[in-house]
Structure formats: C-alpha cells, structure tokens
FIROTI-320678 format. One record per residue (C-alpha): residue number from 1; x, y, z. Coordinates in steps of 0.2 Angstrom, whole numbers, plus 5000, padded with zeros to 4 digits. Each point is the difference from the previous one (the first is absolute). Layout:
N
NUM;X;Y;Z
...
! end
This chain:
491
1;4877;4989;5153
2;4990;5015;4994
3;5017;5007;4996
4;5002;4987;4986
5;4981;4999;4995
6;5001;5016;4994
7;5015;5002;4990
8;4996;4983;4994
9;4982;5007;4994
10;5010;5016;4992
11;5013;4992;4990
12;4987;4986;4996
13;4988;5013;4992
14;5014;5011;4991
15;5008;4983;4992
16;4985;4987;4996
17;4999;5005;4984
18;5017;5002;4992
19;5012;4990;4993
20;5019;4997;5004
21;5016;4995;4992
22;5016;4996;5009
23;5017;5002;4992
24;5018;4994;5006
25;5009;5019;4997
26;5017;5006;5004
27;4997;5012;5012
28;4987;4988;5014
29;5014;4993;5007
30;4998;5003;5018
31;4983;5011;4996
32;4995;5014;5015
33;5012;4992;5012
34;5014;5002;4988
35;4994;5019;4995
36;5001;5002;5021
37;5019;4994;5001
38;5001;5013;4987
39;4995;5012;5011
40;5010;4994;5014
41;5014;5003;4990
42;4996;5020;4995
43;4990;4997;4983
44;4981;5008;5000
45;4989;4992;4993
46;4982;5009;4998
47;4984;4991;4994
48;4987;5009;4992
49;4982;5000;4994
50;4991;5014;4993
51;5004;5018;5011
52;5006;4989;5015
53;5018;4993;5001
54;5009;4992;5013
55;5017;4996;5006
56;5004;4983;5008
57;5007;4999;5016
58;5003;4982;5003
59;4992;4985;5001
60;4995;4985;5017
61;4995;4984;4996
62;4992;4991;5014
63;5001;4990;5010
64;5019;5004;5002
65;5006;4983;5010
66;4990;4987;4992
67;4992;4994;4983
68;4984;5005;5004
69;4986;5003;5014
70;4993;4984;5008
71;4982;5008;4994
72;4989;5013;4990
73;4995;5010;5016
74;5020;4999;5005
75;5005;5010;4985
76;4987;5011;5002
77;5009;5005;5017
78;5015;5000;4992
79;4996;5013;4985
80;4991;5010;5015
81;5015;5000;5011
82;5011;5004;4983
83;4990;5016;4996
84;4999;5006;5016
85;5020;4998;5003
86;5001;5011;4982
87;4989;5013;5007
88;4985;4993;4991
89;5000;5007;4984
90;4986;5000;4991
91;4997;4984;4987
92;4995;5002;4984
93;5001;4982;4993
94;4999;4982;5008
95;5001;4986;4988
96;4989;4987;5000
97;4999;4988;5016
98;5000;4982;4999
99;4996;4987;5012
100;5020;4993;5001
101;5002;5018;5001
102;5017;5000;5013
103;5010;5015;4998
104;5003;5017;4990
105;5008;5012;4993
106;4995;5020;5004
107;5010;5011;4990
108;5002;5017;5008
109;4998;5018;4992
110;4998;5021;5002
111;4996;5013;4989
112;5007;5016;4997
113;4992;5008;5019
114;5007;4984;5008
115;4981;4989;5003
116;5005;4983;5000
117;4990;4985;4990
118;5002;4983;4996
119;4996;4986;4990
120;4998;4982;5006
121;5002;4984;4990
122;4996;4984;5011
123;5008;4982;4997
124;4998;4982;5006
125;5016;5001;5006
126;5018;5008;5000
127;5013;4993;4989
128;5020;4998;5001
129;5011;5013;4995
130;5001;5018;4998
131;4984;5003;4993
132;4986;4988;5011
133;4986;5009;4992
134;5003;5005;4983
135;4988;5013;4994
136;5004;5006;4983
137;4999;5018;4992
138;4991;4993;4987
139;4987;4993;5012
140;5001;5013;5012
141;4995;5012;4985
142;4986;4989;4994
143;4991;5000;5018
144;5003;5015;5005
145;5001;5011;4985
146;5017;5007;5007
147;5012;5004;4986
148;5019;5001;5006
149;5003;5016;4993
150;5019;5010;4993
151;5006;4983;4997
152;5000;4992;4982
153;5009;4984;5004
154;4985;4995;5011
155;4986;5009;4991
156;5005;4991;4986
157;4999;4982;5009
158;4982;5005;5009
159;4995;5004;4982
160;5005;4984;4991
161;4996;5007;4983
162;5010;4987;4990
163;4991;4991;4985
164;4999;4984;5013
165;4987;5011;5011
166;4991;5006;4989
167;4996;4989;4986
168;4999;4979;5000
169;5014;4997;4996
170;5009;4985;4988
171;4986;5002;4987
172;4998;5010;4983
173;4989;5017;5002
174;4994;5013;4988
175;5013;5012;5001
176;4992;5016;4996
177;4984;4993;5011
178;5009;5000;5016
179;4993;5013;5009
180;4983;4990;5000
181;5009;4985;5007
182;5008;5007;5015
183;4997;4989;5016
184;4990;5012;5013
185;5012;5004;5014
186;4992;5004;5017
187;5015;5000;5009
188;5007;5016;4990
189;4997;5017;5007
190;4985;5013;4997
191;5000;5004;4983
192;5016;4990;4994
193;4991;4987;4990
194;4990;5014;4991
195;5017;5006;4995
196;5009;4984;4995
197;4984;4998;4989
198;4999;5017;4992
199;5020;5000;4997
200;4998;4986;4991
201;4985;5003;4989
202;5009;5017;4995
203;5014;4989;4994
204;4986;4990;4988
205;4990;5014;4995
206;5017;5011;4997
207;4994;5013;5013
208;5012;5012;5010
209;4987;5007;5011
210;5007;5002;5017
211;4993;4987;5013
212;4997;5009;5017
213;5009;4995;5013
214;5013;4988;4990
215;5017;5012;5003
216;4997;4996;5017
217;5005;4981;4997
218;5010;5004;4984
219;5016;4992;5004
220;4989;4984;5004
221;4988;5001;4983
222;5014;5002;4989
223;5012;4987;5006
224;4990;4986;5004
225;4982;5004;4992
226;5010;5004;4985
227;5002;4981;4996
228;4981;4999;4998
229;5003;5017;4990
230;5011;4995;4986
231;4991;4986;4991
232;4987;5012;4999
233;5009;5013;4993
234;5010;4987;4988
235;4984;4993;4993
236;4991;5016;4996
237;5014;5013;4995
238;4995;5010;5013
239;5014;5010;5010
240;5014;4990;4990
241;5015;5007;4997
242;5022;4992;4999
243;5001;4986;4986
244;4981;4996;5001
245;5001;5000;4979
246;5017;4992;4999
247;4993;4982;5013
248;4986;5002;4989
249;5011;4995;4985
250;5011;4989;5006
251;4991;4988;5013
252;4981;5002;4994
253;5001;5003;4979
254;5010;4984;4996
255;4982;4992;5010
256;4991;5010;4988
257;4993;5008;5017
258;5000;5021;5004
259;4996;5006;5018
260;4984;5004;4997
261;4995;4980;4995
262;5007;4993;5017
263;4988;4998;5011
264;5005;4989;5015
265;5009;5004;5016
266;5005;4987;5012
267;5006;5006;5021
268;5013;4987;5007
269;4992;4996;5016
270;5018;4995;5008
271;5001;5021;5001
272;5015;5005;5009
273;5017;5003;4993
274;4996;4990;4983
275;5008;5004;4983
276;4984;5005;4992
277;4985;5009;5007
278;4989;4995;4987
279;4999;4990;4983
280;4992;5004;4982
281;4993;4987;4990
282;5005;5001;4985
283;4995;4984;4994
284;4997;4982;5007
285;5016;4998;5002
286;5009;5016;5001
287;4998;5015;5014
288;5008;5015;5002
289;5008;5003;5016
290;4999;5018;5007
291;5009;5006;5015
292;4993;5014;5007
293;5011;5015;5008
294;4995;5017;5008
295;5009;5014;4993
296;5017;4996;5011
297;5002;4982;4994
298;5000;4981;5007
299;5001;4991;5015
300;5009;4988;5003
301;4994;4981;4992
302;4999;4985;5005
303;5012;4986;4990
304;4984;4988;5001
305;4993;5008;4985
306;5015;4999;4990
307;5003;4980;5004
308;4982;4997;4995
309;5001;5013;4983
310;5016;4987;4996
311;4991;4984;5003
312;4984;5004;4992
313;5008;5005;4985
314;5016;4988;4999
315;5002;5005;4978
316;5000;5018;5002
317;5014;4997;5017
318;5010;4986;4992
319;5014;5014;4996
320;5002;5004;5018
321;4997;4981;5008
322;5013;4992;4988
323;5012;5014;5003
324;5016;4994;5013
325;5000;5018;5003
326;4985;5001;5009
327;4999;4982;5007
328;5003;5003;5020
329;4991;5015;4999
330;4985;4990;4993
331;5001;4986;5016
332;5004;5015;5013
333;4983;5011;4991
334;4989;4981;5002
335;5007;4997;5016
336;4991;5018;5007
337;4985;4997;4990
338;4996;4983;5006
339;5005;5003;5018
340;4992;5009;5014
341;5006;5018;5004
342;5010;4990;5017
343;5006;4984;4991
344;5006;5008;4985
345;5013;5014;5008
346;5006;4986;5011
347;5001;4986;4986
348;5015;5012;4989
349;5007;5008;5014
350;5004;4983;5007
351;5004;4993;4981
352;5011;5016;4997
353;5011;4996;5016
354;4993;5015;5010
355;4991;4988;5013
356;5003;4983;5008
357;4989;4988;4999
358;4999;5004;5020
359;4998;5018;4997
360;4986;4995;4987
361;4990;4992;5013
362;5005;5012;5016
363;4991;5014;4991
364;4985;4989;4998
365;4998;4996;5017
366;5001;5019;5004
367;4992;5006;4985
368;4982;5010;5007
369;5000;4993;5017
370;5001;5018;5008
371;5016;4998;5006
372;5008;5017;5002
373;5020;4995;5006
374;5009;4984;4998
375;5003;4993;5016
376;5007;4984;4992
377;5012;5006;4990
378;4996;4993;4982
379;5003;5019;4994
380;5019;4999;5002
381;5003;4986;4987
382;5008;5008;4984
383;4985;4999;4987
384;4988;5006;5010
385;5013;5016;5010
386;5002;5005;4980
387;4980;5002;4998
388;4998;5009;5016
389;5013;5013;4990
390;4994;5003;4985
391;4980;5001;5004
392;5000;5013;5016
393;4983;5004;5012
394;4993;5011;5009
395;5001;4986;5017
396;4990;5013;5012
397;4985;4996;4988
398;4987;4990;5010
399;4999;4988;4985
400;5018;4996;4996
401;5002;4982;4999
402;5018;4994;5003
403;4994;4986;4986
404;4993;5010;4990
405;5014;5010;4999
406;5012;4986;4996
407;4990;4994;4985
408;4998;5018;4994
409;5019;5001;5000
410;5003;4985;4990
411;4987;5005;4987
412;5011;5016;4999
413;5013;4989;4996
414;4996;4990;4989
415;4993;5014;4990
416;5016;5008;5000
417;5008;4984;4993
418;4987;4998;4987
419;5004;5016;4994
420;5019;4997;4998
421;4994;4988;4987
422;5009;5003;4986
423;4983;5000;4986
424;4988;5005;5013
425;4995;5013;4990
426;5000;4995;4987
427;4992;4984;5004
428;4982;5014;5006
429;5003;5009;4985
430;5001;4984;4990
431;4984;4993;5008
432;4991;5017;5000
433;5002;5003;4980
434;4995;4983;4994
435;4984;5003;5010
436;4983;5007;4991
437;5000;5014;5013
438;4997;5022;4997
439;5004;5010;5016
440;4984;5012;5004
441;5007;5016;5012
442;4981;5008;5005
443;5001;5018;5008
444;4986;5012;5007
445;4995;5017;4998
446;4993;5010;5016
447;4988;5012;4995
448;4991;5012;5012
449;4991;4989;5011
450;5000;4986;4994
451;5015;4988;4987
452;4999;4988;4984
453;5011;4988;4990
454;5008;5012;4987
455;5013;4990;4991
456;5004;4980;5000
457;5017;5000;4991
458;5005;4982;4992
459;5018;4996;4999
460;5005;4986;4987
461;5011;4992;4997
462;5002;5002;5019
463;5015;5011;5009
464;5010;4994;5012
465;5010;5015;5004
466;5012;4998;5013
467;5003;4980;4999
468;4989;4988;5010
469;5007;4995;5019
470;4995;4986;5010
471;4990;5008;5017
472;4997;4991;5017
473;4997;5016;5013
474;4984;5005;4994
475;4992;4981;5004
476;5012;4995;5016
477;5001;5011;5015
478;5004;4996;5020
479;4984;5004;5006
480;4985;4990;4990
481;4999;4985;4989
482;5008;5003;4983
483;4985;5005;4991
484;5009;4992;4981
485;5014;4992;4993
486;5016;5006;4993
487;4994;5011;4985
488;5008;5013;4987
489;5001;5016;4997
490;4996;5006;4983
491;5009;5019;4994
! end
C-alpha cells in the first residue's frame, strides 16, 4: 500500500491545519462527474491554478460492476489497473484514504501540449444514480486549489461569497466593523480572501484604491460580495449614490435615526433566493430590509420570504389579507412556502385539475429514481403528456431523469397558471410596498490591474419595472433535483 501511504501523508501535511466549510450551491449537483458528461456532450471545461490550466477529458469511477472492492489492497489493484488503462497520467491529487475506503473517483485531464493528469477522490462506496461519487467543484477547488476557470456560473458557486459564508449569520453585527469579522476561508483560492477583505475595508474606510487582482473575479465580487458590500456602504456614506437622501427621510427620520446612527447588520442564514439579503436595525423592533443587486438587477425570489414578511407583521398586511381580491392568491403563495420544492408543484397542479390524483402519485414513484424512458406507460395519461410539452430537455444528457422531468413540467405549469391570476401583480407589488425595504444595485470599477466598489446606488421606494412574474425554470430542471421552489421574478 505504499501507493496510498504516501499520498495519504501529502494531503495529510498540506490539510492538517485548515479549516473547511461545506455549502449546499446550485452548481454541485453532479460535481466532476457531471462537468465530465459535460465534456461528453461538446462543452470544454478547463481547471486552472496559477500558470497551469487544464481541460477535463472525463471521468471513471471504479469499481465499475459493483459498489465497491471486497478490500483496501483490491482498490489498490483497481486504481492501478484504471491508470494504466488511461495511459497512466500522472496524479497530482489523491484525497484522503480511509479504512471503509471501497471505491473512487479519478477525474482525467490534459494541458495545452496534450500531458494527461488526474485527480483521485476515494469513497467507502459507490452510490445509486448518475452521480455514484459526487465530488464537488467547491470541494474539488478547496483540495486541490484548482479554479474552474471562463465560467462565472461555476466560479461563482466554488466562491460562495454570499453573506451566509462569510459572516455568522442570524445575529446583529457592527456594520461598518465587518471587514474584522469575516470568517477565515481556507477553502477559497490563493489570494481571494485577501481581496474579499481589502474590497470590503475600502468600502468602510471610503477608499477606491484598486485591489490587485479583484477584476479577475469581478463578475463574482460584485454580485454576490456586494451583499456584504452595501450595508457598509449604507452605514457610512461611503460610495452612496440613487435616493440614499430620500430613504433616509422617509423610513429612518420619522425614528429620529440617520444612516450614520445605525449601526447593526443582520445575514439571514437561510441564503439562497430569499427576499432580503440583509436587515438594518433600526430599533428593537424595526429593521430595514435591503436587497442587494449588482448593477443588472435581481434574481429571482423566493415566495417563502413574502409569506413570513405577511405573518410576522399581520397590522401592516391586514389591507392585502382581508382583501377578496387577493384571497386564493394568498392560500396558493402559503401552500409553496409551507410545502417542499416536490409536494408543493404537485399539491396545485393536482388541486387546479392539471393532474389526477393517479398522476400525482405516478410521478412520485418516478420522481429521481434514474429512470431515463417509461416503459410502463404512466407518461401517456393526459396531465402528465401536457407537462412533458410545455417543459422540453435535452434527453441525451446522462443525467436526465424521466421523473425529474415530469415534475419540472408541472412546476412550469402551475407557474404559468399562477401567472394568469388576475391581481398577481399587483398582489407582489402590493406585498413589496407595504415592506420596510430599499433596493441596493452595487457595481465595480476595474482599474489597471486590479478593481474596487465604486458606486452602491439605493433605490427607494423600490422599482419594479416590467411587472413582477411568477418563475419555476430557474429552480426545476430534467436533469437534477430542483434546487427551490416556485419563486418570482422581480422587474
């Protein structure tokens, strides 16, 4: 086993001593097996760390006809014969082997002369489905320091720079002391934390002084950093621009409050896809809520915010709860935000008359079991045919789920029928309003080398230009877990 003795002694001296974090992000779904069928399917997709970046040619998980090996010196042999049979390339990570250790995962790659390396990630044991050994970007990045690069989707998830990842979250912080309060990030890249830091205490100290290497990650700092970003900027003036004065007067003067005398910051540790990304306190029993946008504007939100902005502030809502405009709007809204992302699609779909109660439960038996054709025929019945229709896919992806598929098409559906509601927008807009909310659009300025915040423009009372829709494709797909529930889609 001197094979595994060593790289066990390698990765054990590199990782003794730091610290990591794992975070449930859009993109892991699948991990390195999933970027492979990506491959398979024409995409290139190129790793990098410092001056050396690789392409990924594909991935073999082993043992191929079984679980796992028997024993230790067995998957030895195995990973042997696997590197050999690839022309064995030369291995620059193994991750750390445990005693269960029964199978693995070796990612293949090859730089720009064609050399071929890999990376190996060992398991107790394979597991059912498409992805048997799910090796994330995030924590393929953190071992290995490899960066998948020209792709800002995935940088973004292997960042995680949301407020939930870098601050604790759920409780009140000096605003204008973030920067000393950050959490220390070992799984981050070379020289990322030291950027993150420095962008931010530019924004406290009202400095535009490039930071080295920030335009790089640009895209990523000023989208998802920004929400860290903006309560600085608020708090101390600096960088402010839009109706900064105008919110000022009309939510923080009646409280005989200005910017600069609020001092608190609260992260919502729930993160993805809620209504606010941070809150202001105000006073014990008033915050501001800020949603922060890059310089494009908003994602789409999750309706679980809205429900719990309604119920935690009944007075301020009673307009909109007692109204028979808005009543079936209001039970269809609670019944997504108490619901899972699966039960909730197929709960109205089957309450609107799109489903049967057969259908309902056909697509639950099916739902994520790997299933790539229907060889029973529970596609054909009528509800189920008209969400094959109206949600298409791609079904030469290795991933595609036949179930998945199904509920993504329903979620389609009874999106679409939510948005024929008659007040649905008004009903948002309505909601939105009555909330004690600015909107916060941060943008970036590259600069030679390097990139800082250079305006955090506040929007109040907020805009919602181009109506407000109700959104299920960005959460429901045919080949992955939906990763949210039914959400909306603000401007």
């Amino acid at each position: 086993m001197c094979l595994f003795r060593t790289a066990y002694s390698l990765r054990y001296a590199k990782y003794y001593t730091m610290r990591f974090f794992e975070f449930k992000i859009v993109e892991s779904q699948g991990g390195l097996i999933r970027r492979g069928q990506e491959v398979e399917q024409g995409k290139t997709v190129t790793f990098a760390k410092g001056d050396l970046s690789l392409n990924l040619t594909g991935t073999v998980v082993i043992p191929s006809d079984a679980p796992g090996f028997e024993t230790l010196q067995d998957l030895e042999q195995g990973l042997k014969d696997a590197l050999a049979a690839n022309g064995n390339p030369t291995t620059l990570y193994f991750s750390k082997l445990m005693p269960k250790s029964r199978a693995a995962l070796i990612t293949m790659f090859s730089d720009a002369n064609g050399k071929a390396y890999c990376f190996v990630k060992f398991a107790n044991a394979k597991k059912p489905g498409a992805f048997p050994i799910v090796w994330t970007n995030s924590e393929f990045t953190s071992e290995t320091g490899f960066v998948q690069a020209d792709n800002k989707i995935a940088e973004r998830a292997q960042f995680n720079l949301k407020p939930n990842a870098l601050f604790e979250t759920d409780v009140y912080l000096d605003a204008a002391n973030l920067p000393a309060l950050m959490t220390q990030r070992a799984d981050l890249p070379q020289g990322v934390p030291e950027q993150i830091s420095q962008l931010l205490t530019n924004v406290a100290q009202g400095s535009n002084q490039p930071v080295p290497g920030a335009e790089k990650y640009m895209s990523t700092y000023e989208i998802d950093l920004g929400e860290s970003a903006a309560p600085i900027a608020l708090v101390t003036g600096n960088f402010v621009g839009g109706s900064y004065k105008e919110a000022e007067d009309a939510l923080l003067a009646p409280l005989g409050l200005t910017w600069q005398s609020v001092q608190n910051v609260l992260f919502p540790g729930a993160g993805s896809n809620l209504l606010y990304d941070s809150y202001l306190q105000l006073n014990k029993n008033t915050t501001l809520k800020v949603s922060s946008k890059d310089k494009k504007g908003g994602a789409a939100a999750a309706v679980t915010g809205l429900m719990k902005e309604i119920e935690q502030n009944p007075d301020r809502f009673r307009e909109i709860t007692e109204s028979k405009s808005y009543q079936e709007i209001l039970q269809v809204v609670k019944t997504i935000a108490d619901n899972s992302a699966v039960n909730g699609p197929l709960m109205l779909a089957e309450q609107f008359g799109m489903i049967t109660a057969e259908e309902n439960q056909a697509i639950r038996d099916h739902w994520g079991k790997g299933e790539k054709t229907d060889n029973a025929g529970w596609t054909q019945s009528p509800g189920i045919a008209a969400a094959f229709k109206r949600k298409g896919a791609k079904l030469e992806d290795p991933a595609y789920d036949i179930g998945f598929h199904a509920l993504a098409g329903i979620a389609e559906l009874v999106a679409d029928r939510l948005n024929q509601f008659k007040n649905i927008d008004q009903f948002f807009k309505a909601v939105l309003e009555r909330s004690t909310m600015i909107q916060v659009k941060a943008k970036m300025q590259k600069s030679g080398n390097g990139a800082f915040y250079s305006n955090f423009t506040v929007i109040y009372p907020p805009v919602f230009s181009g109506g407000i829709k109700v959104v299920a494709g960005n959460n429901y797909m045919a080949s992955r877990r939906p990763i949210g529930k039914i959400s909306f889609k603000i401007g």
